[in-house]
Backbone as CSV, one residue per row, in Angstrom:
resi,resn,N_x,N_y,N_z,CA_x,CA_y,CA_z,C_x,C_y,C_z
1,UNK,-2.849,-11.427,62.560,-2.514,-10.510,61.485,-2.623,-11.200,60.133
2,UNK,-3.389,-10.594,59.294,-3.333,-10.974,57.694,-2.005,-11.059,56.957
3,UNK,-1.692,-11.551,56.175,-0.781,-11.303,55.250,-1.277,-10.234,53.954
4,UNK,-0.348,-9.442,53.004,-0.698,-8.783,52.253,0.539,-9.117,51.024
5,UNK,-0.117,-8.904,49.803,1.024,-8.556,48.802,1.042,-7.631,48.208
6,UNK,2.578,-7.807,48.271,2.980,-6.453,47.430,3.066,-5.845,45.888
7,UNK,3.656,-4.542,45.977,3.243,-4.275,44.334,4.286,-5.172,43.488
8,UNK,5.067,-5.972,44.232,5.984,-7.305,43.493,5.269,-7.988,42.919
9,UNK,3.807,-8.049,43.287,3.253,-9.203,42.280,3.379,-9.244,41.122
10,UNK,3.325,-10.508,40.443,3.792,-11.047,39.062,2.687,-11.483,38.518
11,UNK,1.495,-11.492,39.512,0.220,-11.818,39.019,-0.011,-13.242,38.671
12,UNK,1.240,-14.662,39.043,1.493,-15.624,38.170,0.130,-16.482,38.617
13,UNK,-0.121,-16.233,40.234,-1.863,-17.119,40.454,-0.821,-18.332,41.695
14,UNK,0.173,-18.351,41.529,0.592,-19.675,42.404,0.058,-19.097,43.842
15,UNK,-0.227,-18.335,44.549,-0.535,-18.496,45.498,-2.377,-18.715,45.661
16,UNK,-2.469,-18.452,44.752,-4.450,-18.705,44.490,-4.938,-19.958,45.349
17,UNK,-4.501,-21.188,44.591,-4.543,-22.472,45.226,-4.201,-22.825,46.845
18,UNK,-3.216,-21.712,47.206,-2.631,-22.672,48.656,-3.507,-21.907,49.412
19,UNK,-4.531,-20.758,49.548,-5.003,-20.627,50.590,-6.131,-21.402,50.999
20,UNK,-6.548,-21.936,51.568,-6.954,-22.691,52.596,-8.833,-22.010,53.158
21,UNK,-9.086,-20.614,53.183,-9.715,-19.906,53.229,-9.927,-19.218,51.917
22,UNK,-10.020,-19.614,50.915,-10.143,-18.888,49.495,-9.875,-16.749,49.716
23,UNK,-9.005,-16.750,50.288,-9.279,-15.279,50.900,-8.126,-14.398,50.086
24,UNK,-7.525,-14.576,48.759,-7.175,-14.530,47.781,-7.561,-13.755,46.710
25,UNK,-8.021,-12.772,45.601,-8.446,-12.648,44.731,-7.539,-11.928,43.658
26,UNK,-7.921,-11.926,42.656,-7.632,-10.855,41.300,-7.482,-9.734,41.921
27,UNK,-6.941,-8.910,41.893,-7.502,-7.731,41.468,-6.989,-6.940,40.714
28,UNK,-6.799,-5.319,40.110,-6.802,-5.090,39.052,-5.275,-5.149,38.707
29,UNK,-4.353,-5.086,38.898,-2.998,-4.999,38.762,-2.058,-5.893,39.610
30,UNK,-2.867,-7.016,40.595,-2.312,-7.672,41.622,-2.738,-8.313,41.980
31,UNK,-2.833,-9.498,42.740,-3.331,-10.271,43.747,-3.911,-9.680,44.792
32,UNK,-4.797,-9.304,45.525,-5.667,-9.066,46.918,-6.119,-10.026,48.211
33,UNK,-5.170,-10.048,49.254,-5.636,-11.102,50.255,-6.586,-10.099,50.994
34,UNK,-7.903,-10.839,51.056,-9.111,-9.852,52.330,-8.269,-10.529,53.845
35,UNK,-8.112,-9.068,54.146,-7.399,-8.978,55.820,-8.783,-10.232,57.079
36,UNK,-9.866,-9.829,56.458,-11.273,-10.319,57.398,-10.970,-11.920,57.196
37,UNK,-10.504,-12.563,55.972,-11.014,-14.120,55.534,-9.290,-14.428,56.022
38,UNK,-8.396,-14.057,55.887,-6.879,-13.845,56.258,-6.607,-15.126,57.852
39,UNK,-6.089,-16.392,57.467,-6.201,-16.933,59.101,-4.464,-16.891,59.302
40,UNK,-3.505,-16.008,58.324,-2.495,-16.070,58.294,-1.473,-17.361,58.958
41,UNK,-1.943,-18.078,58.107,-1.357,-19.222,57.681,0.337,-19.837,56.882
42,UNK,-0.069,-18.621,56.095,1.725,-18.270,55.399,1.363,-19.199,54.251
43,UNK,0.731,-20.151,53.791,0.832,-20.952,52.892,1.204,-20.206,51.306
44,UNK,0.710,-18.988,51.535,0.823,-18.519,50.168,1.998,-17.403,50.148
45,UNK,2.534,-17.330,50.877,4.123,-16.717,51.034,5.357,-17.586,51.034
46,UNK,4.883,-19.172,51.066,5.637,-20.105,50.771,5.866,-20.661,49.397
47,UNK,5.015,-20.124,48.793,5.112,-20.410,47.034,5.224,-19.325,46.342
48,UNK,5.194,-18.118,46.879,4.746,-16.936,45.968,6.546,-16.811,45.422
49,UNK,7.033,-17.253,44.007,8.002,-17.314,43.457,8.984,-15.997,43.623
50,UNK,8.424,-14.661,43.394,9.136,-13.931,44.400,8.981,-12.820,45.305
51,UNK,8.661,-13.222,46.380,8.071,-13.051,47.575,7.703,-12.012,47.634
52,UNK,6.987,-11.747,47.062,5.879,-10.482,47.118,4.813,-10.813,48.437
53,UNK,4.362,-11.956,49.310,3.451,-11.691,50.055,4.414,-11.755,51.729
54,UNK,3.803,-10.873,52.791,5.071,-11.011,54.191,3.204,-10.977,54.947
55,UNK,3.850,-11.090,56.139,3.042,-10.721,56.929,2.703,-9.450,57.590
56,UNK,1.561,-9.322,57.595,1.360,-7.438,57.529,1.602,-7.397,59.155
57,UNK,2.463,-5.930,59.051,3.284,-5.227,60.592,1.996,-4.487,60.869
Protein backbone atom coordinates (compact mmCIF):
# COMPACT_ATOMS: atom_id res chain seq x y z
CA UNK A 1 0.00 0.00 0.00
CA UNK A 2 1.16 3.62 -0.90
CA UNK A 3 1.11 6.25 1.48
CA UNK A 4 -0.93 9.50 0.68
CA UNK A 5 -1.15 13.10 2.05
CA UNK A 6 -3.50 14.88 3.26
CA UNK A 7 -5.25 18.20 2.71
CA UNK A 8 -2.97 18.97 6.13
CA UNK A 9 -0.28 19.70 3.95
CA UNK A 10 1.76 22.74 4.77
CA UNK A 11 3.45 22.35 1.56
CA UNK A 12 6.86 22.90 3.77
CA UNK A 13 8.88 20.16 1.11
CA UNK A 14 10.42 18.19 4.29
CA UNK A 15 9.19 15.14 3.08
CA UNK A 16 10.56 15.74 -0.68
CA UNK A 17 14.09 14.60 0.32
CA UNK A 18 13.32 11.37 2.42
CA UNK A 19 11.75 9.44 -0.29
CA UNK A 20 13.97 7.05 -1.47
CA UNK A 21 11.97 6.46 -4.84
CA UNK A 22 11.59 10.22 -5.77
CA UNK A 23 7.73 9.30 -5.85
CA UNK A 24 6.87 12.67 -4.23
CA UNK A 25 5.80 15.77 -6.17
CA UNK A 26 4.32 19.44 -6.10
CA UNK A 27 1.28 19.62 -6.82
CA UNK A 28 -1.11 22.37 -7.03
CA UNK A 29 -2.17 23.03 -3.43
CA UNK A 30 -0.17 19.98 -1.85
CA UNK A 31 2.30 17.50 -1.98
CA UNK A 32 1.36 14.26 -4.35
CA UNK A 33 2.86 10.75 -3.55
CA UNK A 34 2.32 8.49 -7.09
CA UNK A 35 0.57 5.30 -5.47
CA UNK A 36 2.68 3.22 -8.71
CA UNK A 37 6.48 4.68 -7.54
CA UNK A 38 5.03 4.39 -3.60
CA UNK A 39 7.43 1.31 -1.92
CA UNK A 40 5.72 2.56 1.35
CA UNK A 41 8.51 2.93 3.27
CA UNK A 42 7.08 5.59 5.82
CA UNK A 43 10.21 7.69 5.54
CA UNK A 44 8.24 10.65 4.69
CA UNK A 45 5.53 10.31 7.41
CA UNK A 46 8.40 10.35 9.78
CA UNK A 47 9.32 13.96 9.12
CA UNK A 48 6.23 15.36 7.75
CA UNK A 49 6.06 18.12 10.82
CA UNK A 50 2.40 17.66 11.03
CA UNK A 51 1.43 14.51 9.97
CA UNK A 52 -0.38 15.03 7.13
CA UNK A 53 1.03 11.76 5.32
CA UNK A 54 -0.59 7.90 6.95
CA UNK A 55 -0.68 5.02 5.10
CA UNK A 56 -3.45 4.62 2.62
CA UNK A 57 -6.47 2.02 4.05
Amino acid sequence: MAHVISDECIVCGACLPECPVEAITEGEEKYVIDADLCTDCGACAEVCPVGAIEAEE
